[in-house]
N, C-alpha and C positions, 0 to 999 in steps of 0.2 A: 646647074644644068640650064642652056640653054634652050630654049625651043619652047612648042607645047607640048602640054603633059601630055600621056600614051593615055588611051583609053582602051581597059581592059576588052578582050574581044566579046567578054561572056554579057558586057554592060551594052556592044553596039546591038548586039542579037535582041537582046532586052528592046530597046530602043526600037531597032525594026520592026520585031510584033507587035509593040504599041502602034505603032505606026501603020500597021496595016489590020488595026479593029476598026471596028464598025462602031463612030461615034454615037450614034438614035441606042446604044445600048453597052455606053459607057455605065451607069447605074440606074439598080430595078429597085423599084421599093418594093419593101417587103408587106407594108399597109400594118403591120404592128404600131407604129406611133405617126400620128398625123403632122408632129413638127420635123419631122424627116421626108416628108412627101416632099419631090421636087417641085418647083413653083411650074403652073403652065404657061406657054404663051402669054394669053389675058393677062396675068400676075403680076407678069413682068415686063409687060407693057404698061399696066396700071402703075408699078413703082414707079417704073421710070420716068412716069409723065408726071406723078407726085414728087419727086425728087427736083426734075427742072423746075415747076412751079414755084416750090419750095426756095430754090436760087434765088431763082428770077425774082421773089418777093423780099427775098432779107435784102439782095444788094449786092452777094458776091459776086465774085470776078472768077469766070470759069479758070481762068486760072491760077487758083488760091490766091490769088492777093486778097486785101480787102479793103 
């Protein structure tokens, strides 16, 4: 068969209601176990400025080479 594959209609509906939630509560923690908690802002700013740093000092090449 030629063409693109059909996409079931029950799969596009799916697809639209995702698409029309409300991201800020995409997941709630339930506060039962602390290494489930999503990281905050802060968090994940502080990784990510440890992560560049981290590059930048071994020598890599943002672009995986090395």
């Amino acid at each position: 068969m030629s063409g693109s594959q059909q996409v079931p209609k029950d799969h596009r509906a799916l697809m639209a209601a995702i698409d029309k939630g409300d991201p800020s509560k995409d997941y709630v923690w339930d506060g039962a176990d602390e290494d489930d908690r999503p990281f905050s802002k802060q968090e994940l700013t502080a990784g990510l400025e440890a992560y560049r740093n981290a590059i930048s000092l071994s020598g890599e090449r943002k672009d995986g080479g090395g």
